[in-house]
C-alpha positions as CSV (number, residue, x, y, z in Angstrom):
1,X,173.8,-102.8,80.5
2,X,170.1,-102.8,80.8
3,X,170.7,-103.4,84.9
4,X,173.4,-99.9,85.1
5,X,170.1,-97.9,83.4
6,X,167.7,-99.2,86.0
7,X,169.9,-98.6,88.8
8,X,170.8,-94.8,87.3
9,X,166.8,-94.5,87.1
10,X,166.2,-95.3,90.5
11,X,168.7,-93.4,92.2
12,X,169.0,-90.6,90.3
13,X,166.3,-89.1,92.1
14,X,167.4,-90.0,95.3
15,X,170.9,-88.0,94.8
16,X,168.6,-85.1,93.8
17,X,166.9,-85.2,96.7
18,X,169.8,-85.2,98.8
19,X,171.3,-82.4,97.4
20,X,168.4,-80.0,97.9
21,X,168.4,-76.5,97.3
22,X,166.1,-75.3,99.7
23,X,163.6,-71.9,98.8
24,X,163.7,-71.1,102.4
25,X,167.4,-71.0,102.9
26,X,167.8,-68.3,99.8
27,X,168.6,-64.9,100.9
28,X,171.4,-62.8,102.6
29,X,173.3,-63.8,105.6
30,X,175.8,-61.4,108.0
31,X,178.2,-62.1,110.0
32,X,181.3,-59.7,111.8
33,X,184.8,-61.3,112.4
34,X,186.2,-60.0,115.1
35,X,189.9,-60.2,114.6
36,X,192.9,-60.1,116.8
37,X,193.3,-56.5,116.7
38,X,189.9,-55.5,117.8
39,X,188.9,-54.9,114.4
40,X,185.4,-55.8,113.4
41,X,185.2,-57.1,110.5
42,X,181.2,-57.4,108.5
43,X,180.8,-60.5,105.9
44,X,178.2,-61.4,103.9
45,X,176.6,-64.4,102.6
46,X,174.4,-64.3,99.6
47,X,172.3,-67.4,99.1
48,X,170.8,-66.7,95.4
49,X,168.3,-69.0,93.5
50,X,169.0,-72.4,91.4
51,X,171.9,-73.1,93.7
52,X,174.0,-70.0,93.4
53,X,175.8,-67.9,95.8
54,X,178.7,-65.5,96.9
55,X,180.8,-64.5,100.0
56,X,181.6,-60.8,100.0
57,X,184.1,-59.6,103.1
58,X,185.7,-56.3,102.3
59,X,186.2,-55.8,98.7
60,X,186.6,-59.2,98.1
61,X,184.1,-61.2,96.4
62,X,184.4,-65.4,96.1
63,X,181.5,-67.4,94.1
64,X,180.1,-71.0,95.1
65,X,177.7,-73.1,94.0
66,X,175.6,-74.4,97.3
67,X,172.8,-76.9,98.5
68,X,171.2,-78.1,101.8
69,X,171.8,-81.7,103.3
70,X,169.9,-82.3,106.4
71,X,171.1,-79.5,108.8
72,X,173.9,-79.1,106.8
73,X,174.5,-76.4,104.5
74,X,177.4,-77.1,101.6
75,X,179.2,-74.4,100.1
76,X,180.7,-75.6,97.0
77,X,184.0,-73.8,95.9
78,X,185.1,-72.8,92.2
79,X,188.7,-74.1,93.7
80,X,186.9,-77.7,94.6
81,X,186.8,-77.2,98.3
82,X,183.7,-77.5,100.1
83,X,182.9,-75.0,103.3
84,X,180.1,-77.1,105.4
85,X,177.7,-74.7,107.7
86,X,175.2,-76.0,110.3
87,X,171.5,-74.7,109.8
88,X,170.6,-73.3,113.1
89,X,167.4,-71.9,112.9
90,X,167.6,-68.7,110.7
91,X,171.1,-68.6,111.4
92,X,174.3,-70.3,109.7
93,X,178.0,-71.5,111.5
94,X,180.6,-72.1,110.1
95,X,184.0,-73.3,111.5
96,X,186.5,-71.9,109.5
97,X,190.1,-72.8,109.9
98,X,192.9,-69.7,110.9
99,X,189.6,-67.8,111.7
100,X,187.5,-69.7,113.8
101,X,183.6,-69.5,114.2
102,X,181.3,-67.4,111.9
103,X,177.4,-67.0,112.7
104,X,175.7,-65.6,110.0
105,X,172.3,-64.0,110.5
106,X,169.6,-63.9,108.2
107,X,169.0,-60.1,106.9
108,X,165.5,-59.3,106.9
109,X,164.2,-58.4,103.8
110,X,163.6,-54.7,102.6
């Protein structure tokens, strides 16, 4: 017993640190779909503080939880599914099955 609680001390931080949620990534993202039809379609990505986050395309509005992993950016669904986004820079892709790939750009701020 005494063993499990030193091994939960030690790594406890390191799963922490792997799962970081990163000040600089916070803020909004934009991206258009450009869909068969011609159709330009604008979605955005809000990146909030503590972790939490929406993706707004039309009227439609899905929550997520998220955090930074390397270059990697997860995108944690209420559903269980995780959406996994290379950081590029100050942009996000995403490859997104049925739609293909999404490059969000960081808004600037107002």
């Amino acid at each position: 017993m005494r063993s499990l609680l030193m091994i939960v001390v030690v790594l406890a931080p390191l799963a922490l640190a792997a799962c970081d949620r990163s000040p600089s990534l916070v803020g909004r993202y934009e991206a258009v779909h450009e869909e068969g039809s011609g159709a330009r379609r604008p979605i955005v990505l809000e990146l909030g503080e503590a972790g939490q986050g929406a993706w707004n395309a039309d009227s439609e509005s899905i929550s997520f939880k998220w955090d930074a992993r390397g270059k990697e950016l997860w995108l944690h669904t209420r559903a269980g599914g995780v959406i996994r986004a290379a950081v590029v820079g100050r942009e996000l892709v995403v490859d997104m099955p049925g739609v293909g790939r999404l490059v969000f750009r960081r808004a600037e701020r107002q």
